[in-house]
N, C-alpha and C positions, 0 to 999 in steps of 0.2 A: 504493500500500500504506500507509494513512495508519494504520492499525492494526497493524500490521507482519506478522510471520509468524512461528507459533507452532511450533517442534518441541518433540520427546523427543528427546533422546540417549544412546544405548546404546553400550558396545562389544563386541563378542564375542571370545574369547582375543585380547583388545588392537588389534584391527581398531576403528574408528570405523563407525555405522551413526547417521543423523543421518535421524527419522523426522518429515517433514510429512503429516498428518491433518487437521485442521478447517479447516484455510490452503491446502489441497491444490493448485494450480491440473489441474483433469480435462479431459487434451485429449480433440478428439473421434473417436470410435472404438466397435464396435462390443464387442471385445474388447480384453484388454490389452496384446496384441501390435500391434494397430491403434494403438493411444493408443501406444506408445512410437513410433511410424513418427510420428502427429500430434507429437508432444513434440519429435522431431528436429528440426521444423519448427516448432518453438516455438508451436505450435497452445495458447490460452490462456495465453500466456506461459510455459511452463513448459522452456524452455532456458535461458530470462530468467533464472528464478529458479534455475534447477539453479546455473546459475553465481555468480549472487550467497550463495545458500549457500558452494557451493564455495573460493572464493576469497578468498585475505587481506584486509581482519581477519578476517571472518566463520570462515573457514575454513583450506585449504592444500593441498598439492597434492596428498596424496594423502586427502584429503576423500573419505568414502562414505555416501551417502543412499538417502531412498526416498520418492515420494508416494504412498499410501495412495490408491487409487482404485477405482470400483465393480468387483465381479467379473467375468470375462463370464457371458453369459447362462447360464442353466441351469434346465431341467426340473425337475430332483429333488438332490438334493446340491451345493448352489450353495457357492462358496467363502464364508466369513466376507468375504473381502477382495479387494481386487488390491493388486498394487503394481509402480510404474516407477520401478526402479533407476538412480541415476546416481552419475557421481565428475566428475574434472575433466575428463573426454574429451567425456563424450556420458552415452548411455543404454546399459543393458548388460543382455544378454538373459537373466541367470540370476545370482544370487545367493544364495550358502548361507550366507555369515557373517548377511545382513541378514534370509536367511527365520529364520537361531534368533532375532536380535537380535528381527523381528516375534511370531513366538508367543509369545515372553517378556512382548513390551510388552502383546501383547492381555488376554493373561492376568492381568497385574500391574495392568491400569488395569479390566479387568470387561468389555471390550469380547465379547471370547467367557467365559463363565461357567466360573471352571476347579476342579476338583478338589480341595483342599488336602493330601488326601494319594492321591495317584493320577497317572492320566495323562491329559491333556486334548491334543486333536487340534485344532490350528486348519489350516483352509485356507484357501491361497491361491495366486490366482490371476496366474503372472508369466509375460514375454512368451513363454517358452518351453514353457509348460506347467502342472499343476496340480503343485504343492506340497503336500507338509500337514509342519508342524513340531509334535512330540507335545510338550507339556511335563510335566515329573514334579516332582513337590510331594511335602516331606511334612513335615508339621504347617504345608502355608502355605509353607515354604522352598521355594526351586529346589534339585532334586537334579540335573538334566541337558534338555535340549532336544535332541529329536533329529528332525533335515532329513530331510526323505525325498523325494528327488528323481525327475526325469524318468528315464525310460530313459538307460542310457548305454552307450557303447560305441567301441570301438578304432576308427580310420579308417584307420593305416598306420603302418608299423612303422619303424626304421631309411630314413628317409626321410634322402638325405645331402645336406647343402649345405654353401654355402663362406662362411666365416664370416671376422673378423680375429681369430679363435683356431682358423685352419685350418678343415679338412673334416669337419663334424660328424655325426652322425648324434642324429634327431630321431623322438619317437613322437608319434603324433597320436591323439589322441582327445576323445570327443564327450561334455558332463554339464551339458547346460542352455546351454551354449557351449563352443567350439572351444578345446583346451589344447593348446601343442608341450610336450612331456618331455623334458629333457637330465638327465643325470647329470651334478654339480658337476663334478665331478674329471675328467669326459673333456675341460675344456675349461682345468684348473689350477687351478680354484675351488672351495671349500668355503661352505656354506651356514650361514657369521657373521660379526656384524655390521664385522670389521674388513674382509670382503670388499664389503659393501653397496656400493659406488659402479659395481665392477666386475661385479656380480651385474646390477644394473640396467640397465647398458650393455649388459653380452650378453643380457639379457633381451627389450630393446627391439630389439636388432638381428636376433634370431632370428624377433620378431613380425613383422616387416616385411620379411623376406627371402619369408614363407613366408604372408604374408596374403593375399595374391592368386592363389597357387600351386592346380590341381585340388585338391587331397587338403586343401585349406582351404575347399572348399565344401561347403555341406548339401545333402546328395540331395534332402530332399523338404520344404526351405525356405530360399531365399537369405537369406530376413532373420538368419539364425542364423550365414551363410557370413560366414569371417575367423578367423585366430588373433586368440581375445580376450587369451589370456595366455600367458606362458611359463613352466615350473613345472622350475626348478632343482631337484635333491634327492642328497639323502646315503642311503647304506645303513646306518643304526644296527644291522645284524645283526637277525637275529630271537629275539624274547622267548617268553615261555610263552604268554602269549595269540596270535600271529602276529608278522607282519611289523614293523618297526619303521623308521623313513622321517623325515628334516629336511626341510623344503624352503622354496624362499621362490618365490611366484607374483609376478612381473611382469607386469602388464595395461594395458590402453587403450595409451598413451603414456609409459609410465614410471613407473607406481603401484606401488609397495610394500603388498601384503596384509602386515598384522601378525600375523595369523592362521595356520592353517595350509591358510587358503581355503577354504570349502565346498564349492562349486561343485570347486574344482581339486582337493582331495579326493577329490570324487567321479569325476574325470578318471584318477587316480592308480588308484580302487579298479576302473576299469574295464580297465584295463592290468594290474593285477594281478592281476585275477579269470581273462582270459582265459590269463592265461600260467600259472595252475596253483599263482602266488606266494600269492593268500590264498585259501584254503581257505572255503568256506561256512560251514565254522565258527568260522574266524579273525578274528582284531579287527586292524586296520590302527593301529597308532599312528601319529599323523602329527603332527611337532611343526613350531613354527613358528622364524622365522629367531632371535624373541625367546624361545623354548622353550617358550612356549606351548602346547597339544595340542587336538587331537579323536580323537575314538575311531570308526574304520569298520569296516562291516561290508556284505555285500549279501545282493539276493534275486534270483531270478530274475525275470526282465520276462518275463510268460506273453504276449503279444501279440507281442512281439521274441526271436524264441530266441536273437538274435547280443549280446543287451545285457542287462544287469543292472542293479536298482535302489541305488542305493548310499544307506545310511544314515549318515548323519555325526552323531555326537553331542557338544555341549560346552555351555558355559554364559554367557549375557549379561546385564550388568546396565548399568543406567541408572546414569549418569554425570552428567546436568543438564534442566535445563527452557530455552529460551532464547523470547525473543523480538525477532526481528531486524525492524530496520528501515534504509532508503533514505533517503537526507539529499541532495536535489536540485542543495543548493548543497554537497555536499562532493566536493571535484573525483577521489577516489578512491572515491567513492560506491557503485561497480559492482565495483571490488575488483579484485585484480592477485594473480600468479600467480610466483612464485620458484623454480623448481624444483632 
């Protein structure tokens, strides 16, 4: 990399989204679920590089990116884009902080031609599915960015395990990837920051009790099977618009969403929608552990009568330009990890 590697940097309600484009390395695959299966297997270097991103100096542990790579194929309505999501674990089959963080970016640099006072739709294409994030302008400003994701839906309810905060009960559901749901307080926890060390511990231990468990596989795709996170949350009562919800998402191995997640947002709107909690004409506040917010909402998925489309809306802006490089003779060259 004698020229180094160029990103953008965005963040979305204080989440990091760390965009590679022109530097991209593009494993090989037909689609972009194929390329994140090649990327695993650092097919064109690109585990190489997820980690040297990721990792101190460059980075930290809970580091979140994206390479920018072709769409899959398409007849008629081809995405603008793909992209393969990673953090300090791996690759991660759905992302909603990074798909607003992406329309934002495409829009702000002219890659899709946007609106300045209206709404502009970009697509894209990630391992889970087609995407499209709308963005809304007006005079030129960002007024909101809103995710509009894959089908989503409940997998299992009060699923009970034994935790080191007792026998808990756990809900599961499906939004681009696998979410466990715990309520804070069934377990003595509250979702802020003086609780973070202990939020993150039961968070990790709840993934990995229950990541290889049946009701953590996809019916009609392994590559999707695993709890990707766990989504602690508070009852803030409900407001005039709907339901109102803290929570903090623990993923991969111990990552902190500063957000109030996209993806696990839309996990959240798919357990509430079926239980009757948000109303089709209801707006889900969902704030984050740093009080953060996105605003949800859904539709119905006409192909899935059992799942609903979840819309998340909030707002992302670029934070820096970088370009990183590899120093052969620097013996931390490849970067290290503190967690």
């Amino acid at each position: 990399m004698p020229n180094g590697i160029a990103t953008t940097d965005y963040h979305t309600a204080g989440e990091p989204f760390r965009i590679v484009h022109a530097d991209a390395p593009v494993p090989d695959g037909v689609t972009v679920a194929d390329r994140r299966i090649a990327a695993m297997a650092d097919d064109a270097g690109a585990d190489s590089v997820r980690g040297l991103l990721c990792r101190e100096p460059r980075g930290h542990a809970d580091m979140y990116g994206g390479f920018v790579v072709p769409p899959d194929p398409a007849d008629q309505d081809a995405a603008h884009f793909g992209v393969l999501f990673w953090h300090q674990d791996g690759f991660s089959t759905a992302c909603g902080h990074g798909s607003i963080a992406l329309g934002v970016w495409a829009t702000d640099t002219g890659l899709v031609e946007s609106d300045p006072d209206g709404v502009t739709d970009v697509r894209i294409d990630v391992p889970s599915g087609r995407v499209v994030t709308s963005v809304e302008r007006s005079e030129g400003r960002l007024v909101r960015a809103t995710f509009r994701n894959v089908a989503s839906h409940v997998i299992a309810r009060d699923v009970e395990i034994s935790t080191s905060r007792g026998r808990v009960r756990v809900d599961l559901s499906f939004s681009g990837a696998i979410y466990a749901s715990v309520r804070a307080s069934d377990v003595g926890l509250s979702v802020s920051p003086e609780h973070y060390s202990s939020l993150v511990d039961f968070g990790r231990e709840v993934k990995w009790v229950l990541n290889d468990a049946p009701e953590a596989q996809h019916a009609a795709d392994h590559r999707l099977s695993g709890v990707y996170g766990t989504i602690l949350w508070d009852d803030l009562g409900h407001g005039d618009a709907g339901p109102r919800q803290r929570n903090v998402t623990v993923f991969a191995d111990g990552e902190v969403d500063r957000s109030p997640c996209g993806s696990g947002t839309g996990a959240r709107v798919a357990l509430l929608a079926a239980s009757g909690e948000l109303a089709a004409d209801e707006v889900l506040e969902h704030r984050s552990i740093i009080d953060t917010a996105f605003e949800a909402r859904w539709e119905p998925a006409m192909d899935h009568p059992e799942a609903v489309i979840p819309l998340v809306s909030g707002t992302a802006h670029r934070t820096g330009e970088h370009r990183f490089f590899l120093d052969f003779d620097d013996d931390l060259g490849r970067g290290f990890v503190l967690r």
